[in-house]
C-alpha positions as CSV (number, residue, x, y, z in Angstrom):
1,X,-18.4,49.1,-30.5
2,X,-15.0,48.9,-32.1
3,X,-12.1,47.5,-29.5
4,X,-9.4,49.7,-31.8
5,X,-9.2,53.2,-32.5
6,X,-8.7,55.7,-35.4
7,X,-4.3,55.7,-34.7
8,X,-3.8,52.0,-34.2
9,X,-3.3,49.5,-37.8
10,X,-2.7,45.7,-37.0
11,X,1.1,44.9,-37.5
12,X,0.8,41.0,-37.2
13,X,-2.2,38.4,-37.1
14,X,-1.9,34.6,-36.4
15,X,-4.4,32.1,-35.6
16,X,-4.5,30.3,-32.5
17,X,-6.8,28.9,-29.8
18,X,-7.7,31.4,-26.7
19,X,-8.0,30.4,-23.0
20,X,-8.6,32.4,-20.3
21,X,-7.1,30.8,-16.2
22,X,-10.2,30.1,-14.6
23,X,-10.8,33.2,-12.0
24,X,-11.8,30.6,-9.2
25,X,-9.4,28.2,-9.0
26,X,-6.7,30.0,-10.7
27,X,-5.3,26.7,-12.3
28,X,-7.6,25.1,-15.0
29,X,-8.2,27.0,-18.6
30,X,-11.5,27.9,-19.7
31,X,-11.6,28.2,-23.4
32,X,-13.3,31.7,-24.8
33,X,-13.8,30.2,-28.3
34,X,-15.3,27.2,-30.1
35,X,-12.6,27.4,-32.6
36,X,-9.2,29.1,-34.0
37,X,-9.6,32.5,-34.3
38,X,-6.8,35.8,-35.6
39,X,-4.8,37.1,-32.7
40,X,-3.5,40.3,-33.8
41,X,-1.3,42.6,-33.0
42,X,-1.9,46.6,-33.1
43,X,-0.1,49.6,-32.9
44,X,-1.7,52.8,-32.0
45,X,1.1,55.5,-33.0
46,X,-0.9,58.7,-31.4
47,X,-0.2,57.0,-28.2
48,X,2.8,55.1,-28.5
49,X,1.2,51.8,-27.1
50,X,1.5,48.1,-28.3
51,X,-2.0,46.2,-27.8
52,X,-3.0,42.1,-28.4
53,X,-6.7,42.2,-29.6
54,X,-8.6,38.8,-30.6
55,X,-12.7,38.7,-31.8
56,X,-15.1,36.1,-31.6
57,X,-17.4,37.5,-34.2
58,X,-18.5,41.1,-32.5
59,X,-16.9,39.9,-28.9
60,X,-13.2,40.8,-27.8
61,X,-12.0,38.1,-26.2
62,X,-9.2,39.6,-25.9
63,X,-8.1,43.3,-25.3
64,X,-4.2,43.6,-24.0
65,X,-2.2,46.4,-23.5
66,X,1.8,45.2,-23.9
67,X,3.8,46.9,-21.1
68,X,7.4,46.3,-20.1
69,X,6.8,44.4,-17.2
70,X,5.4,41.2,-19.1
71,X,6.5,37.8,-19.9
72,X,5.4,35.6,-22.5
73,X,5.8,32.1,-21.6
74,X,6.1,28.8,-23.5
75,X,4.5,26.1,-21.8
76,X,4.5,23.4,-24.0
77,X,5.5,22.9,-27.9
78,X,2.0,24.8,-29.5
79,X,1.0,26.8,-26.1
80,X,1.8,29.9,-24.5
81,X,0.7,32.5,-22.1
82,X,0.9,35.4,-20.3
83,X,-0.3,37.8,-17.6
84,X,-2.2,40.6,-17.8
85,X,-2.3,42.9,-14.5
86,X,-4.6,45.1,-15.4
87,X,-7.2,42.6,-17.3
88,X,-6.5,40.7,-13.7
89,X,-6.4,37.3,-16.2
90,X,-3.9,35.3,-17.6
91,X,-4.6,34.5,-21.3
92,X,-3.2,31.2,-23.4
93,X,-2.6,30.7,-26.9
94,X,-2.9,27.0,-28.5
95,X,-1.3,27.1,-32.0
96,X,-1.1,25.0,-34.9
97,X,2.6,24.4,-34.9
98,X,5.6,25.5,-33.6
99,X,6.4,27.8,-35.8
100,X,3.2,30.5,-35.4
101,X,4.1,29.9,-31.5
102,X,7.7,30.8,-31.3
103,X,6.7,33.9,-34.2
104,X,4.4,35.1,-31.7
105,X,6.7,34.6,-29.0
106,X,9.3,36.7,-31.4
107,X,6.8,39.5,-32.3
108,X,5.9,39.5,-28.3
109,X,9.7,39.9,-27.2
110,X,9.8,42.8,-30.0
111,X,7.2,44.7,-29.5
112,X,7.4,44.7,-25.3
113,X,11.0,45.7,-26.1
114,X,9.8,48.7,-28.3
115,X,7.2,49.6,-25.7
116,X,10.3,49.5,-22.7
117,X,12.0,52.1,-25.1
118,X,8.7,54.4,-25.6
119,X,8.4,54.3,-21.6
120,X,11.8,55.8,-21.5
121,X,11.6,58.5,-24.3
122,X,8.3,59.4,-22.5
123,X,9.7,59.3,-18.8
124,X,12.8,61.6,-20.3
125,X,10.6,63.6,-21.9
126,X,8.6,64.3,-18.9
127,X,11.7,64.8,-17.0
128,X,12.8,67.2,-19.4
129,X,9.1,69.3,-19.4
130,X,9.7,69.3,-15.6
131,X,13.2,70.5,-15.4
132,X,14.0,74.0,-16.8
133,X,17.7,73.4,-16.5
134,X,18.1,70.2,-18.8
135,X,16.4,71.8,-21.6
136,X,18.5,73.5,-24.0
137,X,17.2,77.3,-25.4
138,X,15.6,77.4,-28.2
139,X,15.6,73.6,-28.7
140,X,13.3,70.9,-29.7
141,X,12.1,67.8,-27.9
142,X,12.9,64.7,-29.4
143,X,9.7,62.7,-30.2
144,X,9.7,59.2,-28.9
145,X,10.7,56.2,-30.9
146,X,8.3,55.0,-33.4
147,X,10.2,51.5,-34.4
148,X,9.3,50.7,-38.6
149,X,6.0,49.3,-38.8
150,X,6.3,45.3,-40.3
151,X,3.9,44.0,-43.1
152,X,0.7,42.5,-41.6
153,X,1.0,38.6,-41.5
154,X,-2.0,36.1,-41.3
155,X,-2.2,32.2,-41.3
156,X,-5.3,30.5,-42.6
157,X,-5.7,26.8,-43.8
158,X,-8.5,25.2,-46.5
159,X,-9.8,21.4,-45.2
160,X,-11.1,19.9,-48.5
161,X,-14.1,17.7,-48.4
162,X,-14.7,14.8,-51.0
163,X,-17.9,13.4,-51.4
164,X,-19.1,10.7,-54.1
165,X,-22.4,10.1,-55.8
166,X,-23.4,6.3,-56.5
167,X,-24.8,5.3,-59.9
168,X,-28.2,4.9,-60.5
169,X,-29.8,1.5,-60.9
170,X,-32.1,0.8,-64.2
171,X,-36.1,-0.2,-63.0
172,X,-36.9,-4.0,-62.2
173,X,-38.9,-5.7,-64.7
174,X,-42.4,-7.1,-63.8
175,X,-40.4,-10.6,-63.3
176,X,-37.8,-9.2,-60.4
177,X,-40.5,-7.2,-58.5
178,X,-40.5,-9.4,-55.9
179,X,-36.7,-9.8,-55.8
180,X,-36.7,-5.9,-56.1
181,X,-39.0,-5.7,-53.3
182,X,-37.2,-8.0,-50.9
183,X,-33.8,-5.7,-51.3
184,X,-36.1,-2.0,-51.1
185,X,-36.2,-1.9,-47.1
186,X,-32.1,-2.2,-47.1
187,X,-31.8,-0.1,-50.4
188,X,-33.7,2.8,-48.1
189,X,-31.8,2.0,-45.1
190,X,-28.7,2.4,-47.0
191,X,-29.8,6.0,-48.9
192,X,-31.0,7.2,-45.1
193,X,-27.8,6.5,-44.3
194,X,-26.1,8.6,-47.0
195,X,-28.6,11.2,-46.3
196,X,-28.0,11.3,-42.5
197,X,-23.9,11.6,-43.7
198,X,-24.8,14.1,-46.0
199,X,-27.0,16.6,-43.7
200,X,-23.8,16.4,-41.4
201,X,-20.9,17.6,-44.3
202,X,-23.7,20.3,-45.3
203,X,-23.5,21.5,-41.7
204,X,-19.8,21.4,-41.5
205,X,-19.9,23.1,-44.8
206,X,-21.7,25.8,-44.2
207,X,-20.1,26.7,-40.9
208,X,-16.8,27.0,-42.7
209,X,-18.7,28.9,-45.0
210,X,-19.4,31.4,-43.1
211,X,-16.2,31.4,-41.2
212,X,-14.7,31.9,-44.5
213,X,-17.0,34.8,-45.4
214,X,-16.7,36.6,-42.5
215,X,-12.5,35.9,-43.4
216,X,-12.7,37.0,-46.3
217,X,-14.8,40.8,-45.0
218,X,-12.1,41.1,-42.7
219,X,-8.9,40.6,-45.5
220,X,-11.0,42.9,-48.2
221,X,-10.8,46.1,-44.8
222,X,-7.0,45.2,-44.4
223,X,-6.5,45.1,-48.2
224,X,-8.3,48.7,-48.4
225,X,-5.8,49.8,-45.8
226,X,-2.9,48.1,-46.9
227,X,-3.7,50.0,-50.4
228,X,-4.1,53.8,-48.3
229,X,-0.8,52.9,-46.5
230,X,1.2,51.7,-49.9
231,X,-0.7,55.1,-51.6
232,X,0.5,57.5,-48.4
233,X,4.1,55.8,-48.9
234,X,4.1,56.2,-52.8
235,X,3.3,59.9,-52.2
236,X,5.6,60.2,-49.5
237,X,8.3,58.6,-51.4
238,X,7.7,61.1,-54.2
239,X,7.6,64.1,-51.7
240,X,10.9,63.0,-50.4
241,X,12.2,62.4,-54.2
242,X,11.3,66.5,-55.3
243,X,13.4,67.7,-52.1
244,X,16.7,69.0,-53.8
245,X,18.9,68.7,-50.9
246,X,18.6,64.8,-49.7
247,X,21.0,64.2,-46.5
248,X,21.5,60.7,-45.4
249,X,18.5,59.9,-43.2
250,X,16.1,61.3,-45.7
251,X,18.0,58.3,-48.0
252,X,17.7,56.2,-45.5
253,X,14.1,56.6,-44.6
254,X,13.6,56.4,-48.5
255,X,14.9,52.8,-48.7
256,X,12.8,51.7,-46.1
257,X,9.7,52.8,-47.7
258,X,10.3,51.4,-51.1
259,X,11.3,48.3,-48.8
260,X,7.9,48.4,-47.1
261,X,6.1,49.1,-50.5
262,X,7.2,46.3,-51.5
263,X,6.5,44.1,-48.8
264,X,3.3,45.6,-48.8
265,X,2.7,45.0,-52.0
266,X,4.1,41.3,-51.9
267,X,1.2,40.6,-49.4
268,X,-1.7,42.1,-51.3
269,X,-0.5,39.6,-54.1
270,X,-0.5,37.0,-51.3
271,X,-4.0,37.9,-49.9
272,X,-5.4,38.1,-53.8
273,X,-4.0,34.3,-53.9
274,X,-6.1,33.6,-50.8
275,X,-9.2,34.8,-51.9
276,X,-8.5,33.1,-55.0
277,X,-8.5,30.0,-53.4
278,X,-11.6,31.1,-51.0
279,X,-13.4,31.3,-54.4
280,X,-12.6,27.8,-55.8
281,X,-13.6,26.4,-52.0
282,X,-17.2,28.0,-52.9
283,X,-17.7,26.6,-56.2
284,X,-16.8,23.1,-54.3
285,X,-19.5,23.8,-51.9
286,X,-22.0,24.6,-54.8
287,X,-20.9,21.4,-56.2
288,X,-21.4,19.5,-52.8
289,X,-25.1,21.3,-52.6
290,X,-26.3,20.0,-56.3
291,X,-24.6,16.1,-55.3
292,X,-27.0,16.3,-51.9
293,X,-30.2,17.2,-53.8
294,X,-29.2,14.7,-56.7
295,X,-29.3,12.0,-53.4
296,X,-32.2,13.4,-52.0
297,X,-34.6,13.0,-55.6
298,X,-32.6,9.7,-55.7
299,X,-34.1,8.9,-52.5
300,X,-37.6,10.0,-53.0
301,X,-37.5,7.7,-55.9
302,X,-36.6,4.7,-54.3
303,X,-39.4,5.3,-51.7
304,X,-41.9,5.6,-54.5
305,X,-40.9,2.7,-55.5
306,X,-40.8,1.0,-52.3
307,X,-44.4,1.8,-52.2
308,X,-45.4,0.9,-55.5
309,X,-44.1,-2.3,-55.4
310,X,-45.8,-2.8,-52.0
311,X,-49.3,-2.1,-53.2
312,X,-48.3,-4.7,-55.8
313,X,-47.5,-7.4,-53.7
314,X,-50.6,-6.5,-51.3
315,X,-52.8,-7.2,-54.7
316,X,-50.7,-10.0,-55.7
317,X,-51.4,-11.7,-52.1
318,X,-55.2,-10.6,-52.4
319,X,-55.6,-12.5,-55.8
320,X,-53.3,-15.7,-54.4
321,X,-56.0,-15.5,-51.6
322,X,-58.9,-15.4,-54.2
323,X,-57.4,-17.9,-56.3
324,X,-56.6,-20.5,-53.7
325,X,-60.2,-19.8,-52.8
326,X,-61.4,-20.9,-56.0
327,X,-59.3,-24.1,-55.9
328,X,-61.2,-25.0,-53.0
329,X,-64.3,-24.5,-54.3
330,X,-63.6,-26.5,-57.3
331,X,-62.3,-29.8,-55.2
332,X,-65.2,-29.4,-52.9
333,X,-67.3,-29.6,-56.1
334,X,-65.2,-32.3,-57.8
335,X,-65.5,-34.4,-54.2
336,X,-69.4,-34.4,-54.7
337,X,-69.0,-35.2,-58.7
338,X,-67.0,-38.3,-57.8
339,X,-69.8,-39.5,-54.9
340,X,-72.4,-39.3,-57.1
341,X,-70.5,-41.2,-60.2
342,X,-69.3,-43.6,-57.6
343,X,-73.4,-44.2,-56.8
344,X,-73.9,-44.2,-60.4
345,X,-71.5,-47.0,-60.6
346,X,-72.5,-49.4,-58.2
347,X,-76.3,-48.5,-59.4
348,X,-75.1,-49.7,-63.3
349,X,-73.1,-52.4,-61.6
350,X,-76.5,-54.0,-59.5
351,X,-78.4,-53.7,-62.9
352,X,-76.0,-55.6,-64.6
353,X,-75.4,-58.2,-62.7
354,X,-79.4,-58.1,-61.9
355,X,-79.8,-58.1,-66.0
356,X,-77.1,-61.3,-65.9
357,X,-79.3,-63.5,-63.9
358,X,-82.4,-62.4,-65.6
359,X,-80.9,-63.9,-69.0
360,X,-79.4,-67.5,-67.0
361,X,-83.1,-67.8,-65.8
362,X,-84.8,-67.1,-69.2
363,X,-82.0,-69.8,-70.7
């Protein structure tokens, strides 16, 4: 269920990190979202009341109704807070800079002082109803004061994320498979690695891709309604234009519509920047998504041919087993050759020297 109603239009948005006073102990902050999100504030004009809303996705995490009563407190350079009676809380705001804190500060001061001032036209109005003799015959109340609603603000910022893809390296030759081998467990530690870094920048990037999504839904509603409002101000304008008798307010309120159309207009331009930008972001991100599968085939390959080159040292220590076998074999074989030449020997060697005396004797 929508937290705003038909009459109220946001009037400024910032970005900032909401706390919440824990309810126990009354002193430490618990934090209501994981990360920035728009603080906005809204104007209902049917009721004449000043509201801060923030959502986490579909969740109000905030839903404050401005009264004159509150305080908005600085405590630090990027924090503020402030109480909320009948929320029975006290909320805090952590901001980027100094700057979005002491604008929200500004815009908080402004718009509690234009809710003091509707308080009072109401109370006099009431007072008025009730007492016969203060009204004037015939006359008109005056409606309460409706201050000149500012151009909606918002504050967004792009993180950039770089990533580079390392060359591929040409396939060993049959002589450096061994070599290629040796360096394969260290090459897959070392793409593992890169995977492992990569998985974690495609989660970061597509968390900010949907955070930029769902940023870029909400700017495409408020640049539908800033194009009604600058439509219902051009018509009004031109209403005002085909009066023939203009008096100095009707001037006056003339001026500060073409004012506002302008500054309306000035931020359409500046949220058709934005999206511009939104839409380069993306087209990184695609980029980013073709560089991780290019790593990921990269990988697959090297473990193919981690595993190749495996099975051929496995059959490259199979036939050194075989072929120191053989050796073996062939000295065992050679060992009995040379015993049986060396009987051979002294065999011929007895029968000559048998021979030798034979031929003395017969001399």
């Amino acid at each position: 269920m929508s937290t705003t109603t038909m009459g109220e239009q946001p009037i400024y948005s910032t970005r900032a990190h909401v706390f919440q006073i824990d309810p126990n102990t009354k002193k430490n902050w618990l934090p209501t979202s994981k990360h920035a999100v728009t603080v906005s504030y809204f104007y209902d004009s049917t009721r004449n009341v000043y509201r801060i809303i923030s959502l986490d996705g579909t969740k109000a995490i905030i839903n404050s109704t401005i009264s004159p009563n509150m305080t908005f407190t600085k405590t630090s350079q990027k924090f503020g807070q402030w109480a909320d009676s009948r929320a029975n809380t006290v909320y805090g705001l952590g901001f980027s800079t100094e700057h979005h804190l002491a604008k929200f500060a500004e815009k908080f001061a402004e718009y509690k002082e234009a809710a003091r001032l509707a308080k009072e036209k109401s109370q006099e109005k009431m007072e008025m109803a009730t007492s016969p003799s203060q009204e004037s015959p015939g006359g008109e109340l005056s409606s309460p004061l409706t201050p000149v609603t500012p151009p909606m603000e918002n504050i967004n910022g792009t993180d950039e994320i770089c990533d580079t893809t390392p060359n591929s390296d040409a396939l060993p030759g049959p002589a450096q498979n061994a070599l290629a081998f040796a360096h394969s467990p260290a090459m897959t530690k070392h793409w593992e690695a890169e995977l492992e870094a990569l998985k974690g920048n495609n989660a970061k990037l597509t968390a900010a891709l949907l955070e930029s999504t769902a940023n870029v839904k909400q700017w495409k509603q408020q640049l539908a309604a800033y194009q009604e409002e600058a439509e219902r101000l051009h018509k009004r304008v031109t209403e005002l234009e085909c009066q023939s008798n203009q008096t100095p307010v009707i001037k006056s309120q003339k001026t500060e519509l073409n004012q506002t159309i302008e500054e309306l207009e000035a931020t359409l331009r500046d949220k058709e920047e934005e999206m511009e930008k939104l839409k380069e972001e993306l087209e990184n991100m695609n980029d980013l998504m073709e560089q991780k599968d290019t790593l990921t085939q990269k990988l697959e390959e090297t473990e193919l041919r981690s595993r190749v080159l495996e099975e051929q040292l496995a059959g490259a220590e199979q036939r050194l087993e075989e072929n120191q076998e053989e050796q073996e074999n062939f000295r065992k074989s050679l060992r009995t050759l040379l015993e049986l030449l060396d009987g051979k020997i002294f065999e011929l060697t007895e029968l000559r020297d048998t021979l030798a005396r034979l031929i003395e004797e017969a001399s």
